[in-house]
FIMIDREN-195729 format. One record per residue: x, y, z of N, C-alpha, C, O in turn. Coordinates in steps of 0.05 Angstrom, whole numbers, plus 5000, padded with zeros to 4 digits. Example, Ala and Ser with C-alpha at 12.3 -4.5 7.8 and 13.67 -1.06 7.14 Angstrom:
526448865156524649105156526449345156528549345169/525749555142527349795143525850015157526850235161/
END
This chain:
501749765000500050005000501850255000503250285020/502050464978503050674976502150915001499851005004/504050975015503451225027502051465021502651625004/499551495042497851705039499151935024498351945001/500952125029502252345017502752204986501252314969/503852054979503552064947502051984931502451934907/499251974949496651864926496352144917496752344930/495552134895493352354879490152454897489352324917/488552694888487152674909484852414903483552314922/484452324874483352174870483551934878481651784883/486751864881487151684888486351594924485351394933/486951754932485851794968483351784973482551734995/481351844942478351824951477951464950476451334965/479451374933479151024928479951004946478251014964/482150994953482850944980481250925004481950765021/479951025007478150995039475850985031474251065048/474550895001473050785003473250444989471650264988/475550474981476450134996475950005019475049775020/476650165042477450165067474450085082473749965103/472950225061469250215073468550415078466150445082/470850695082470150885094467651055066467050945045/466651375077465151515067467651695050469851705061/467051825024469651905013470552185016472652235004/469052405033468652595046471452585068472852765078/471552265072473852235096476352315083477752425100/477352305064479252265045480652675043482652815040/478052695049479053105053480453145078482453285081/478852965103479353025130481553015135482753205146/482652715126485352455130487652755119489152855135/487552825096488452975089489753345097491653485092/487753345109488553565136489953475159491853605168/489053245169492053235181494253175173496053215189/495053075150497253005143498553415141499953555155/497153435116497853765102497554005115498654215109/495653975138495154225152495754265182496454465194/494953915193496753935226497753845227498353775250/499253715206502553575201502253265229503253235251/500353085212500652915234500652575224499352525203/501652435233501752245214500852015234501251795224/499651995266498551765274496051805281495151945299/494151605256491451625261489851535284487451575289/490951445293490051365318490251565350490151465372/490351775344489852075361487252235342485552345354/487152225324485852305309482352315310480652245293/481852455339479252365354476252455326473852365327/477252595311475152695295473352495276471152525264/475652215281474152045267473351815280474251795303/471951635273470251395292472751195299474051135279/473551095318475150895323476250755301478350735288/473650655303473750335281475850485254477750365245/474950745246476350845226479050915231480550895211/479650965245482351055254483850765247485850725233/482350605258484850315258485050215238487350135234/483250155216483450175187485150265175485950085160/486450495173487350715162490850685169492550755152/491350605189493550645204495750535185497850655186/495450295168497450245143496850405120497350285099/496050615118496150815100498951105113499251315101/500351035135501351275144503751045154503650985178/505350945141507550745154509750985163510151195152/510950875185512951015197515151085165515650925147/515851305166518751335144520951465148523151405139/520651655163523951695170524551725214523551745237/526451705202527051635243529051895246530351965226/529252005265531252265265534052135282533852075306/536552105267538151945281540552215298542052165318/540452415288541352625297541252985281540853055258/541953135308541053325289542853635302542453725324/544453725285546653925290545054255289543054335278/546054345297545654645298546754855301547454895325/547755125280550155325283548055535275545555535275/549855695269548355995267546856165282545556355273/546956065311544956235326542756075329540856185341/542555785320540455635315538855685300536555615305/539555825273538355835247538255665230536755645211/540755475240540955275211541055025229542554975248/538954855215538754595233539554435208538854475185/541354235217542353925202541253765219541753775243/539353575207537653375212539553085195541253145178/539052795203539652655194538052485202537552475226/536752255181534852085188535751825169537051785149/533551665193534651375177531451335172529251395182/532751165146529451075133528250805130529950655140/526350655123525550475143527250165126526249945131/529450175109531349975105533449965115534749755115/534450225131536750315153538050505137539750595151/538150615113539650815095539151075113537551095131/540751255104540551505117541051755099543151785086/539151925099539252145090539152415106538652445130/539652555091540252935104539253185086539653255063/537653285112536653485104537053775118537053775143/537454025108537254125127536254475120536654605100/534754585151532654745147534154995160535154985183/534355275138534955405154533255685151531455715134/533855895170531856075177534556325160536956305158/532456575150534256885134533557015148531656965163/535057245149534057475144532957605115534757615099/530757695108530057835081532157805064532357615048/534458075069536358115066538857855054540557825036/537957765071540157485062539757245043541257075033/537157305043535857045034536157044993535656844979/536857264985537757244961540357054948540856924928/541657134973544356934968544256614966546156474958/541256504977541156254963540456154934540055924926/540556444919539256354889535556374890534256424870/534556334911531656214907529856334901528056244887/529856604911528056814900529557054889530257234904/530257064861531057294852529957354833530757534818/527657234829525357414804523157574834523157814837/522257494842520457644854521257764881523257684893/519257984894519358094913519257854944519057614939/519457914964518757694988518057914995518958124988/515657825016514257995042515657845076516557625080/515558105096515957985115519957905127521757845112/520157925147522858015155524557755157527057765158/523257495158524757215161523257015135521056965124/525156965133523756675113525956435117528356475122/524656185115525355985122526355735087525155745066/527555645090527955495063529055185068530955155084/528355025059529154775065530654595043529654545022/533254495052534254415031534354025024536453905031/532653915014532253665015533753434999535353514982/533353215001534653064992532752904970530352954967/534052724955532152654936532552264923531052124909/535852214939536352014934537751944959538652114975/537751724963540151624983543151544966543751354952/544651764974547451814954546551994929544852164925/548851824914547551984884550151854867552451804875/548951794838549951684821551951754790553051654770/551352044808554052214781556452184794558252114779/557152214817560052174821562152344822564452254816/561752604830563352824821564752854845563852884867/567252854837569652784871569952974882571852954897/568953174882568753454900566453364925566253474947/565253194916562653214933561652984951561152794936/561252924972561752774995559852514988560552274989/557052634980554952484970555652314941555552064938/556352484923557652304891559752144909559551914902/561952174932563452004935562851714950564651554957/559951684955558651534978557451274950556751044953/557651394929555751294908552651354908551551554919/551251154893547851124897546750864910547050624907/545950974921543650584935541150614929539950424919/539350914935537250784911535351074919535851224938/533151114900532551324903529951324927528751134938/529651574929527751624951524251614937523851674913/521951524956519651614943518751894959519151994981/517151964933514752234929514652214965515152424976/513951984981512752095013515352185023515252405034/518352025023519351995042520952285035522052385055/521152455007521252645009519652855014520353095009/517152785024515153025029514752965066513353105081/516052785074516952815101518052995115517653105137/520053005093523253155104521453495102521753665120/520053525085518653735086515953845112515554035127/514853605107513453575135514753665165514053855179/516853465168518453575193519653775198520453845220/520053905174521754185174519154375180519554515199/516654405168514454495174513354545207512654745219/513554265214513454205248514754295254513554495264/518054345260519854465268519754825279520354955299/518554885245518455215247516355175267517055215290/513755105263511155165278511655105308509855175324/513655005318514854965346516355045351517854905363/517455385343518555505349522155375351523855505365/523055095335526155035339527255135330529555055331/526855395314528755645299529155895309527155965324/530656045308530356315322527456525310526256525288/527356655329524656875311522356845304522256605297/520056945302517156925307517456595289519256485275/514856505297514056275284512056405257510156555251/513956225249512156335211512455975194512455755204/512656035177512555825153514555755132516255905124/514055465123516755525100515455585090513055565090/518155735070517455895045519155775018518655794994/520455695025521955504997523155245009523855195032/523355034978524654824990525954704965524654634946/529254674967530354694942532254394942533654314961/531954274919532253984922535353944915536053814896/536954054931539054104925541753944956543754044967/540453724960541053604980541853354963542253354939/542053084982543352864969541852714945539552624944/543452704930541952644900542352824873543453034870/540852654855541052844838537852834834536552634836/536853104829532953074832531952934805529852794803/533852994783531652874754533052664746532852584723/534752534763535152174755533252074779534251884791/530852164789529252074804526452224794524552244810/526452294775524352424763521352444773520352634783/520152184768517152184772516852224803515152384808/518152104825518152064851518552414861517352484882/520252634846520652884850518052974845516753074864/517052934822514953064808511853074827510153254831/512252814834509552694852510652904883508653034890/511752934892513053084913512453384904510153444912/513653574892512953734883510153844886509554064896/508653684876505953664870503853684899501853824905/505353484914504953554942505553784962504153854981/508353914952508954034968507354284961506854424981/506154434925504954664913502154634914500754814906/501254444923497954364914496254514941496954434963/494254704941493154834957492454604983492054374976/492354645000491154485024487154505016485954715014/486054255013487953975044490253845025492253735034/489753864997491553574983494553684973495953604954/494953874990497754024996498354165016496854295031/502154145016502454345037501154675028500654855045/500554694999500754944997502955264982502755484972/504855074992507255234988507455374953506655244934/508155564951508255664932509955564907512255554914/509555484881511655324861514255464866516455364873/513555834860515855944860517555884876519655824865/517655864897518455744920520855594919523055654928/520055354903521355074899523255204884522755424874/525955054878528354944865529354704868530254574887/528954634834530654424829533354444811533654544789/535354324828537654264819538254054804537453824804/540054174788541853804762543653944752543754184745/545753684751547853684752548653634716550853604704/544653624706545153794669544653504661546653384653/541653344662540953204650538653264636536353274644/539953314606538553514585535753434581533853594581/535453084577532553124572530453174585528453294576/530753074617529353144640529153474645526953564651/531553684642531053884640528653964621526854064634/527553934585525854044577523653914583521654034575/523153654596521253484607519753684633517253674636/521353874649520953974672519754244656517354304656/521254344646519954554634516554524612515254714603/516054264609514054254601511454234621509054254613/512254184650510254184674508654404671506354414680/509654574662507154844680506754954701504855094708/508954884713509354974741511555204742513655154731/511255394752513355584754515755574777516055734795/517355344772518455284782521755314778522755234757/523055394793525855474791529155314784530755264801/529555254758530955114751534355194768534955424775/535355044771539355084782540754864765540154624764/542054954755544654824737547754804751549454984752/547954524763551354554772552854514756553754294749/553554784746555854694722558354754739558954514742/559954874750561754844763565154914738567554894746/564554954721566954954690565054964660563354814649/566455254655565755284637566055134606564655164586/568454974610569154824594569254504596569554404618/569154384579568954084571571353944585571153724597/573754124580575653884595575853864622576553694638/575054084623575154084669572753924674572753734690/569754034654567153914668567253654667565953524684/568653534648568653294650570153034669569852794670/571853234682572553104707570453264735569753074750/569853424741568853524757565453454759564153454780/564753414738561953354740561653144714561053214691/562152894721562552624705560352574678560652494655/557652684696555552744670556552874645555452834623/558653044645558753224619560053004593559653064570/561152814599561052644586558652464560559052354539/556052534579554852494565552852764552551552724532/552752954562551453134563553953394562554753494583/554553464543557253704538554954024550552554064547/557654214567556554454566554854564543552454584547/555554624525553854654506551554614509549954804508/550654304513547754244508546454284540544154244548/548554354551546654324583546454614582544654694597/547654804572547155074571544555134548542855314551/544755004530542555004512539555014525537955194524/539154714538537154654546535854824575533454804582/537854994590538055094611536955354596535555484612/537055464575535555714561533555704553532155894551/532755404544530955384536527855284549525655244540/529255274575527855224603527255484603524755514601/528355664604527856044609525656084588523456114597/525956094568523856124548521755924546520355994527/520655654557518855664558516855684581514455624579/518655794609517855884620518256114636517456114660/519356324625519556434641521156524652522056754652/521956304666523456364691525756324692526656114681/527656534705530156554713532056314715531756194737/534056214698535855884710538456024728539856204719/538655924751540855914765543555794748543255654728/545655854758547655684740549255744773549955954784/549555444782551855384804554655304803555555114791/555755454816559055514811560455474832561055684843/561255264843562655154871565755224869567255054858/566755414877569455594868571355434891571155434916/573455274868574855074879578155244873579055224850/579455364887582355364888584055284870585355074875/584355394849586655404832585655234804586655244781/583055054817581554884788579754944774579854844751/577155144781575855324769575755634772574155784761/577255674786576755984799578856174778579556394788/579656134758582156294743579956464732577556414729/581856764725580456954708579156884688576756924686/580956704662579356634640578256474641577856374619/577456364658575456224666572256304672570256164668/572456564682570756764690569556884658567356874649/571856984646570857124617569656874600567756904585/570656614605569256444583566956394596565256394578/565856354619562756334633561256514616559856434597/561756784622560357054618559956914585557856804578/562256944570561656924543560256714535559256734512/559556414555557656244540554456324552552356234543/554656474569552256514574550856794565548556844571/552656984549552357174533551257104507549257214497/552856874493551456784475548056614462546756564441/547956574488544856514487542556694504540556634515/544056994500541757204512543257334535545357294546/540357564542540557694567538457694574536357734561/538957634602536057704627535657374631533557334644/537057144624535656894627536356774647535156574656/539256914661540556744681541856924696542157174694/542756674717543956874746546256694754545756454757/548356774756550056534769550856614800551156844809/550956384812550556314847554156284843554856084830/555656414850558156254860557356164897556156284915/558755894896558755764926561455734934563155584923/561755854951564955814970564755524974562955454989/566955294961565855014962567154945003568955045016/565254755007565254635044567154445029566154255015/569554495030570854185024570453865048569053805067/571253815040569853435044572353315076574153465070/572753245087575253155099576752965081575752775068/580053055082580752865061580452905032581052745014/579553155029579353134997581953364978581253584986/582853374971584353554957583353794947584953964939/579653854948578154034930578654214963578454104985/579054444959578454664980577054954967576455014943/576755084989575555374984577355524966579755494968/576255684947577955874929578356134952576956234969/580856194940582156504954580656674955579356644934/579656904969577757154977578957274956577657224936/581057444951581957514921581157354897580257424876/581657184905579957004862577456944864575856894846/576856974891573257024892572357284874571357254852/572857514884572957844886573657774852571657834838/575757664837577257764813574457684801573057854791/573657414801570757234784569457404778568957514757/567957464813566357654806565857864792563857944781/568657964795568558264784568858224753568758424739/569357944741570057914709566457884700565857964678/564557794717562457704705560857894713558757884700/560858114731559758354735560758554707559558674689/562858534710563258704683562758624658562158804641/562758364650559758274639556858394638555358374618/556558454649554158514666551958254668549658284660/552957994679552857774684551357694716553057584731/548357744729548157824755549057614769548557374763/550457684792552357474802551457524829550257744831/551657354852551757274869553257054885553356824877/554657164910555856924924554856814956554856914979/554056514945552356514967553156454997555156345007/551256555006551056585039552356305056550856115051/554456215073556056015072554955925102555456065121/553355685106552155545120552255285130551455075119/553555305155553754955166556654875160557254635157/558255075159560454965160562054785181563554595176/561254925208561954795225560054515239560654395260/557354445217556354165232556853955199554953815194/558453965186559453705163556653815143554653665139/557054065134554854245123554654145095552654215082/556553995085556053945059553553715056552353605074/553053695030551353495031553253155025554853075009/551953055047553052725047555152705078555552495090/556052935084557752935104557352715131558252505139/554852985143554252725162553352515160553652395181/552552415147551352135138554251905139554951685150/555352095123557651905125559951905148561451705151/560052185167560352085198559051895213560151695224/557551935213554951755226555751465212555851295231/556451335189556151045183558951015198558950865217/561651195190564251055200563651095232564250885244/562951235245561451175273561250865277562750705289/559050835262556850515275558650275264558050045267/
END
């Protein structure tokens, strides 16, 4: 039996009236999941006993919280959970200021209301299967991907979290949630999609949350990119390209092998034009291997060539890995980049640097936690 959160709403009305129930119930069941974030039917006094116990294999336990770190003033929570085969994934929720909250890429087409916003950064696979040796998660491999519920959990609990005040500053709501955690989101396609769907869909048969909101990240798998752009959803594409060129990307991000800059820059414009919306382009500024000046002028120039106004590039001060040879680029070849793709007039941003001190990257703790046990 598929978990309540990734039925359709149609599908939830069969559902309990399988069960024997009246299909009216199927709205109720659904408020608590989406609206009082609750997942044991059996507290659930609004409904008749007998129904509660019925129901109770429609809401199977899915993630367990095996630990959970906290820096920034207690703005930024690292969560780590195990899921119900013993795999472990990481997520983690942190709280802005207005002001700050640009530097994650997530909202730079539109205005935000309100002095805090909250953003959650989720996972989407357990590991991940591109392999790119900068990154703790590609170095862990893939074991297998996550479903539509067990990522609309990680969302759930981050939801609970704010509404209980575990963040600093008034209690409010998320406001974005960007799939830019372990995995890659569109070699897990339909299971994102169904998630998504949950997380934008008005309450009861969603959290609600706004599309704009969402970001999805890839690491530039071309066909899934115009597949996404054919949704209809105004939803915020991120591109980790990380090298502007073929011979670096192809060690740095293993996919380019099959998928050359070129065509991942192609399809990343063409995501902009048929919807709209703004593509991130992610730039993890590694010391001495992508961070060179002409490196900076050839960015600007491939993304000059297919227009203006379509893109934004995020440079990320990279969290290197323990043990890894990839480190942070110099505050000077940070400053030089920038100032090569500003003079471009290329809108740049460098983002806001978070969790450094709890294994902030993605895959880190997970993989403390196994050499632990």
């Amino acid at each position: 039996m598929r978990h309540w959160a990734e039925m359709s709403a149609d599908e939830r009305t069969a559902a309990v009236e399988e069960y024997g129930l009246p299909a009216f119930r199927a709205k109720q069941i659904s408020r608590h999941y989406f609206n009082r974030y609750e997942v044991d039917p059996r507290t659930w006094t609004d409904l008749p006993a007998v129904e509660r116990a019925k129901i109770c294999d429609l809401f199977p336990p899915l993630l367990t919280k095996v630990a959970q770190l906290s820096t920034d003033q207690g703005s930024t929570l690292k969560s780590l959970y195990r899921l119900d085969d013993a795999s472990l994934v990481e997520c983690v929720l942190m709280r802005y200021q207005r002001s700050q909250h640009a530097d994650l890429g997530t909202e730079t087409q539109e205005q935000v209301t309100g002095s805090m916003r909250s953003t959650l950064c989720v996972s989407s696979q357990v590991g991940c299967g591109i392999g790119c040796p900068f990154c703790a998660t590609g170095q862990a491999g893939l074991t297998r991907n996550l479903s539509a519920a067990e990522i609309l959990e990680q969302v759930r609990l981050a939801i609970l979290a704010i509404s209980r005040g575990e963040l600093p500053g008034p209690r409010g709501t998320l406001n974005n949630v960007v799939f830019m955690g372990m995995g890659e989101p569109l070699a897990n396609y339909k299971a994102v999609m169904t998630a998504i769907l949950g997380i934008c869909s008005p309450s009861p048969d969603g959290f609600g949350i706004s599309a704009r909101g969402i970001t999805v990240s890839t690491a530039g798998i071309v066909p899934r990119i115009i597949d996404l752009a054919q949704e209809g959803l105004p939803l915020t594409l991120a591109v980790s390209l990380h090298a502007p060129d073929d011979e670096l990307r192809d060690e740095l991000v293993p996919l380019n092998k099959r998928w050359k800059v070129r065509e991942v820059l192609d399809a990343a414009a063409q995501y902009f034009h048929i919807t709209g919306r703004r593509v991130s382009i992610e730039y993890a500024m590694m010391r001495d291997i992508n961070d060179q000046p002409w490196r900076a002028d050839l960015l600007a120039q491939e993304l000059i060539k297919r227009g203006r106004g379509w893109v934004h590039v995020n440079l990320i001060p990279l969290n290197p890995t323990p043990g890894s040879k990839w480190t942070a680029s110099r505050k000077r070849d940070r400053e030089e980049f920038i100032a090569r793709l500003e003079a471009a007039r290329i809108p740049t941003t460098l983002r806001d640097t978070r969790g450094q001190d709890i294994d902030g990257a993605c895959g880190q703790l997970a993989g403390v936690h196994e050499r632990i046990i």
